[in-house]
N, C-alpha and C positions, 0 to 999 in steps of 0.2 A: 532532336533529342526527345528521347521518352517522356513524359509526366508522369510526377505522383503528386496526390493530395493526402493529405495524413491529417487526421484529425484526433487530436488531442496532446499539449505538451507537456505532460506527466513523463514517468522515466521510461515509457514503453514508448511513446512518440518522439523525446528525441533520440533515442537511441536508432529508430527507426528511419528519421529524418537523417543521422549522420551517414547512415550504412545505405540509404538509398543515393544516395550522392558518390557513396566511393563507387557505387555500380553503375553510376555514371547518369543517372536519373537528372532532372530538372524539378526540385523539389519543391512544395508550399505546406508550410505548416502551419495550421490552423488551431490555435490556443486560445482558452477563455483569460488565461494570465500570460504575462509580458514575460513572466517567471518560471520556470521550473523549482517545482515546492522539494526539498530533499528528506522525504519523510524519516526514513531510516537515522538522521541525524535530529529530528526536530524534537526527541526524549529531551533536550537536554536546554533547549529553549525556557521554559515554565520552571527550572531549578538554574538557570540561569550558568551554564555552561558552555552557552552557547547565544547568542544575539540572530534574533530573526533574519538580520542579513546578512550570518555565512552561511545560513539555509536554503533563502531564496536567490537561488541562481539566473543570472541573468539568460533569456532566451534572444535577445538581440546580439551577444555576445558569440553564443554559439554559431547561430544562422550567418554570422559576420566571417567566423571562423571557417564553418565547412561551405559556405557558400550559397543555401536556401533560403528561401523565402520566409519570412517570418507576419502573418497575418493574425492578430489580435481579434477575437470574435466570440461568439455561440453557435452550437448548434441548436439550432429549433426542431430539424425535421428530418428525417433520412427517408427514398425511396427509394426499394432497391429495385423495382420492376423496372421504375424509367431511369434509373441508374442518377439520380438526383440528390442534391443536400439542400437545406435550408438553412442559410444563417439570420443572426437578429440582425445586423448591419444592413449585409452584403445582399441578400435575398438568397431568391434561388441558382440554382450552379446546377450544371450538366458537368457529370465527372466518371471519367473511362475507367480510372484505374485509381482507385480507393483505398485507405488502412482504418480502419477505426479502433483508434488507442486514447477512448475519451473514457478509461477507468471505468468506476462504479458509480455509483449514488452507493444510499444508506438505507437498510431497513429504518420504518416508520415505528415510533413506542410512542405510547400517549405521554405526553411529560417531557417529549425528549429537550424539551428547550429550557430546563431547568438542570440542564448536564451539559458539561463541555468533552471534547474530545480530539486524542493528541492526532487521528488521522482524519480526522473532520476537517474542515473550510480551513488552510494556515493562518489567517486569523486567530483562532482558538487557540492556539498556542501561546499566544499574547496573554487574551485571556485568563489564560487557566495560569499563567507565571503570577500574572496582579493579582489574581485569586489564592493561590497560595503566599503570596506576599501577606495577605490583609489576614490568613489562617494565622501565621507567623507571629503578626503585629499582636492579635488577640490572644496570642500564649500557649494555648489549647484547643482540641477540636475531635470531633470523630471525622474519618477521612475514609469514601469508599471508591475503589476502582475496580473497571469491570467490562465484559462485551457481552456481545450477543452470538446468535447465531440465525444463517438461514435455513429454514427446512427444506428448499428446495434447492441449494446447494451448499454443501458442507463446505465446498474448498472457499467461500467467498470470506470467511470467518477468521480476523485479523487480531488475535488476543495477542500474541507477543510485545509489540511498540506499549501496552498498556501492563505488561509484568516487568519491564523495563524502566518507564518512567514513576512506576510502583518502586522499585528497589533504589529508583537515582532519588527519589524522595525521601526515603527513609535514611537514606546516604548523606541528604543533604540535613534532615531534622539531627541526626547524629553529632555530625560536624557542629553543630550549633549546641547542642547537649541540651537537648527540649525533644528527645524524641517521645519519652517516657511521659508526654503531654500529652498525647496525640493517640486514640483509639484509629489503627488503619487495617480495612479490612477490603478481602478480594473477594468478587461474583459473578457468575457467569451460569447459565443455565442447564451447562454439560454436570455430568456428573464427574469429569476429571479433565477440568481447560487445562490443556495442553498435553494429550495424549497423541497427538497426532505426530509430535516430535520425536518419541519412544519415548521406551520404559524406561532409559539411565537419564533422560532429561526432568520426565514426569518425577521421577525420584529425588531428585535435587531441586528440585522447586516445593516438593513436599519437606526435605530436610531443612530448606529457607526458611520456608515458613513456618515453623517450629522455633527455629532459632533464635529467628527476628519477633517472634510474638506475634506474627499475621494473625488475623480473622479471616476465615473464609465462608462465603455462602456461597453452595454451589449445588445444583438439580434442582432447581426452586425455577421455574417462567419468570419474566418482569412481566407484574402485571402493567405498572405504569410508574411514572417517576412525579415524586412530589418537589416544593421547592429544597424542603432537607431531610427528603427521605428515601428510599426505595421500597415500594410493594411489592411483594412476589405473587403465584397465582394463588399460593395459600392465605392470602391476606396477611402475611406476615410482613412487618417492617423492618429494613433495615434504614436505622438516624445516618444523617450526611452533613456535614457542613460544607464539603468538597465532594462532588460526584463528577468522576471522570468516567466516561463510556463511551466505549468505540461499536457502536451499529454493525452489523454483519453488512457485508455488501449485498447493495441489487444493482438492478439494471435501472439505468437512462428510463425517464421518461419516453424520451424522443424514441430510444431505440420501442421500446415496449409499445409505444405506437404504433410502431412502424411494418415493412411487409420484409422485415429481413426474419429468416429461421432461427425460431428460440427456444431455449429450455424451457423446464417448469419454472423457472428465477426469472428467464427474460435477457437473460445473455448468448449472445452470439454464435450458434452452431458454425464450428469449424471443423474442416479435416488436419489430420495430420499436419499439414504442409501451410498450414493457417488461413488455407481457403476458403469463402463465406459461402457453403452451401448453395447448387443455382444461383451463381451473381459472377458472373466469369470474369477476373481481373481485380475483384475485390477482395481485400483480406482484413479480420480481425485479429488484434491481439493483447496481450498484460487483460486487465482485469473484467472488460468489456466482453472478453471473449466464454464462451464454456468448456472452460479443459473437461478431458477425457482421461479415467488414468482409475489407480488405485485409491480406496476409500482414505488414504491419511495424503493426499495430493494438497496442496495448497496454494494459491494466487501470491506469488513473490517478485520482487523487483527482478529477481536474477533470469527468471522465470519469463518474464514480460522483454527482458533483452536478446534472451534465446531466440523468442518466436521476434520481436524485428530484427535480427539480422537472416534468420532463416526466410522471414516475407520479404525482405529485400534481394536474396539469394536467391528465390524462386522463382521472383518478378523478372529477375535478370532472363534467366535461365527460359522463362514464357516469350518474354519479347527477342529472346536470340541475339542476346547483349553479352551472354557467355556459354560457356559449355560445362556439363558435368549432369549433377545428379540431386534433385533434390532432397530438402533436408527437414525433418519433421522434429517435432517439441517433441513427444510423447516420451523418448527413450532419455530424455533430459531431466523429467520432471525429479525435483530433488526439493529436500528441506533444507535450506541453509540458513543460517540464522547464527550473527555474534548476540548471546543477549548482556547487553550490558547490567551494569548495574553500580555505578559508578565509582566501584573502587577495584574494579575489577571485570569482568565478563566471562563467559562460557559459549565454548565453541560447539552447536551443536547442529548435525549433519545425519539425514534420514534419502537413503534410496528404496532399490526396490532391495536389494541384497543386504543394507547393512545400516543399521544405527548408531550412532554412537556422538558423545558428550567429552568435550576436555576444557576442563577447568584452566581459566586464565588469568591466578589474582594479580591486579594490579594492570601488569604489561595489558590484556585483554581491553579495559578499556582506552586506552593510548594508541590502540590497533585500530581500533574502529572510529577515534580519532582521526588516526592519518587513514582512514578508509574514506573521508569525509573530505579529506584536500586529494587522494585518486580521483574520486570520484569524479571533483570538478576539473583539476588536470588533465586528464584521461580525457574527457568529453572536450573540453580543449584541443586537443593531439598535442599539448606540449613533453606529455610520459607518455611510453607504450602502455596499449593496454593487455594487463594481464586476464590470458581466459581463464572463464568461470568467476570473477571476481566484476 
């Protein structure tokens, strides 16, 4: 039977791990956590709509289910001339036929350890709930949320999960009728975060925020973060008692090491078909990887499932385990995105042909609710799984 090694168990490695397996592989998945973290649901952790353990999924569960290996470790080191990994455990490993789905790291801010963040270490999520807990207890507060971005890749830039647990916040100060305590303000360094969605979504997030009374600071650099404040490059402050900020993504250390092909970010040149440039049998994918596409492209879970079941589909198809024709991300790339908002959510969907926004009050959030038990069903195989979803 063929091998694959796949390294990383975020939702691009098991996805990839289940799909190598129906193609009849001999699998080992290599995880820093026991867990698969379910970021898309973890908004609701820190507002307490959710408990940290319907988010962390078990990966021994899975691995039980479709049949692979399940290996608990770090990567330390990747070579891709002598086709080698490094783990902290295990050591060194000679390995034929590779996936690398060990996500992002985070851009570096001076300060950043005086901010939490809901796509940071799942830990933070904990955090950042006791910390609004003890906002709560104290009655009043200024409250700021916000990301970054990378200049030397735009699509690694994950502002959505953080205008979400923005709106389940304010949902939840409402509900309590102490929102009118509470100065909350949005920042981000673009001149319009969340243009990448279109123009009917940028518009309804500008009508929100009007509505709700948001603050916004936005075109201003972070110079650095204080413990309750934010700097811009203008030396301007914005007060915090609460600072939530989600880092644009970079590349791995290890990877940025290493002798594999990379962007100006450090992420993993692929083709089409998620092949890792000169390294024959190895494939990159989800966030690790450097999509290729149009300027409003962005790094999504849906995104990251695409390209494993396509690198499993291709592998098949290398090793002469099936027939047919290979299958590339590129014509896939899409914006999808439920954004919740806890009393409701908005459906909004961006190709190359078309944009568009549908409002979902109420029902919206209960959708992406039971998006939350597909999810782990689905990966289960006890529900079919619906494509694109």
């Amino acid at each position: 039977m063929k091998s694959v090694v796949i390294l990383g168990g975020g939702i691009a490695g098991v996805e990839a791990a289940i799909y190598y397996r129906k193609e009849g592989f001999e699998v080992e998945l290599i995880s820093e956590r026991s867990y698969v973290f379910i970021y898309p649901i973890a908004i609701w952790i820190p507002v307490k709509t959710a408990r940290f353990e319907d988010v962390a999924f078990s990966l021994d569960k899975i691995a039980a289910r479709h049949g692979f290996k399940l290996t608990v470790d770090s990567v330390l080191a990747i070579n891709a001339a002598e086709e080698t990994i490094t783990l902290k455990d295990r050591g060194l490993r000679r390995v034929d036929h590779l996936v690398i789905a060990t996500g992002a790291a985070k851009m570096k801010h001076e300060g950043l350890e005086h901010t939490l963040s809901i796509c940071g270490a799942p830990e933070q999520s904990i955090l950042l709930k006791e910390k609004i807990d003890a906002l709560i207890a104290k009655g009043s507060g200024k409250i700021a949320f916000g990301f970054g971005g990378n200049p030397n890749d735009t699509s690694a830039v994950r502002g959505g999960p953080g205008f979400e647990l923005f709106f389940n916040l304010h949902h939840r100060l409402t509900k309590l009728g102490i929102r009118d305590n509470y100065e909350m303000t949005f920042f981000a360094p673009m001149a319009e975060p969340g243009a990448r969605m279109g123009n009917k979504a940028l518009s309804l997030l500008k009508i929100l925020f009007k509505r709700n009374r948001f603050g916004s600071r936005y075109g201003k650099k972070i110079a650095r973060f204080k413990e309750n404040s934010i700097v811009f490059e203008d030396e301007s402050i914005l007060e915090s008692d609460l600072t939530m900020f989600i880092p644009a993504g970079d590349a791995h250390s290890f990877i940025k090491a290493s002798n594999l092909p990379q962007n100006a970010a450090g992420f993993i040149k692929i083709n089409d078909f998620c092949e890792i440039e000169g390294v024959e049998g190895w494939y990159a994918i989800g966030d690790a990887s450097a999509l290729e596409g149009p300027d409003w492209k962005a790094k999504q879970g849906h995104i990251a499932e695409i390209m494993a079941r396509n690198a499993a589909h291709n592998s098949a198809l290398a090793y002469g385990l099936k027939s047919g024709e290979p299958k590339g991300y590129k014509d896939h790339l899409a914006i999808l995105c439920v954004m919740d908002m806890g009393n409701g959510a908005g459906f909004i969907y961006r190709d190359a042909k078309k944009a568009f926004l549908i409002p979902m009050p109420i029902i919206g959030h209960w959708l992406k609710i039971g998006w939350g038990w597909y999810y782990k069903l689905s990966k289960m195989g006890y529900i079919p799984r619906i494509p694109g979803i």
